[in-house]
C-alpha positions in Angstrom: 11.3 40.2 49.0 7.9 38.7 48.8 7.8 36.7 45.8 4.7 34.4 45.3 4.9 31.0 43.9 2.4 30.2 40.7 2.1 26.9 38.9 1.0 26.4 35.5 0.3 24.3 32.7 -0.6 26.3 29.8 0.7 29.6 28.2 -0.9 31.8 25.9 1.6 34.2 24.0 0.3 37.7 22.5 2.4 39.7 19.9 2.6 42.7 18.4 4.2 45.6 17.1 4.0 47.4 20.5 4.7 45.1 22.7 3.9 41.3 24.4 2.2 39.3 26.8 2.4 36.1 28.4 -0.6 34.6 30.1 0.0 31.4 32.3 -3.1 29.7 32.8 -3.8 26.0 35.3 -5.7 23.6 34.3 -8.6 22.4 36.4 -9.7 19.0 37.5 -12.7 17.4 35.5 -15.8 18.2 37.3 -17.6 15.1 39.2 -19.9 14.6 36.1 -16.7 14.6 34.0 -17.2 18.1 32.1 -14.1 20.0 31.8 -13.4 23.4 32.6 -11.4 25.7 30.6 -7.6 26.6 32.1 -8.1 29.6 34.8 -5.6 32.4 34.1 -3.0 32.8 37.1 -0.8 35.5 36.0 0.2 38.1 32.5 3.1 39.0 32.3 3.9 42.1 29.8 7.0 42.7 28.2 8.5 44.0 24.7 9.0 42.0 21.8 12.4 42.1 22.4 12.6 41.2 25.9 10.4 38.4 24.9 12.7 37.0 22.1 15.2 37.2 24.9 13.5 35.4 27.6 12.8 32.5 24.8 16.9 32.4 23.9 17.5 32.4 27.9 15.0 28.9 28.3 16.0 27.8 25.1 19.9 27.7 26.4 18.3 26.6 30.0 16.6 23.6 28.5 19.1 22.6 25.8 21.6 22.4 29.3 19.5 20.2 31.2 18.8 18.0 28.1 22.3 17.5 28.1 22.9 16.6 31.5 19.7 14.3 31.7 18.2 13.3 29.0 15.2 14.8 25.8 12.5 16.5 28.1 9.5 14.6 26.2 6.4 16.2 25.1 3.3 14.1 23.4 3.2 14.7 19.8 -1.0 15.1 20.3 -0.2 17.7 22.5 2.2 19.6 20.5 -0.6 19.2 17.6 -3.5 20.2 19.8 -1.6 23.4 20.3 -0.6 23.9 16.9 2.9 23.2 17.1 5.6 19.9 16.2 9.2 19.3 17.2 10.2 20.7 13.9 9.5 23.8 15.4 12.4 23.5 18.0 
């Protein structure tokens, strides 16, 4: 099996009734005159609503695992507001 290897650094989540999506997007590099450039898509992944809600309890268990065997994964509070989000929500 020929399975290729994407990185990313964002995630955009679409829900509905029907069904779900999960776009991974990278973030570029500034440009040389220091304008950014919005994150490039790499890959959607579609799935039901409830195949998503179980992919989310599968990481959830992953990461609540690993933050047992090593330590809080740390995410920046402006980040988590940027996107709308707070560690109340976990």
């Amino acid at each position: 099996m020929n399975m290729e290897d994407i990185f990313s650094d964002r995630v955009q989540v679409s829900v509905n009734q029907l069904g779900a999506s999960l776009t991974f997007l990278r973030t570029e590099p500034p440009n040389q005159d220091g304008s950014v450039l919005p994150p490039i898509p790499v890959v959607r992944i579609r799935l039901s609503p409830a195949m998503l809600k179980l992919v989310t309890m599968t990481i959830r268990r992953a990461i609540k695992l690993h933050e047992g065997a090593v330590g809080t994964v740390q995410l920046d509070p402006a980040f988590l507001n940027e996107i709308g989000t707070s560690l109340e929500d976990w």
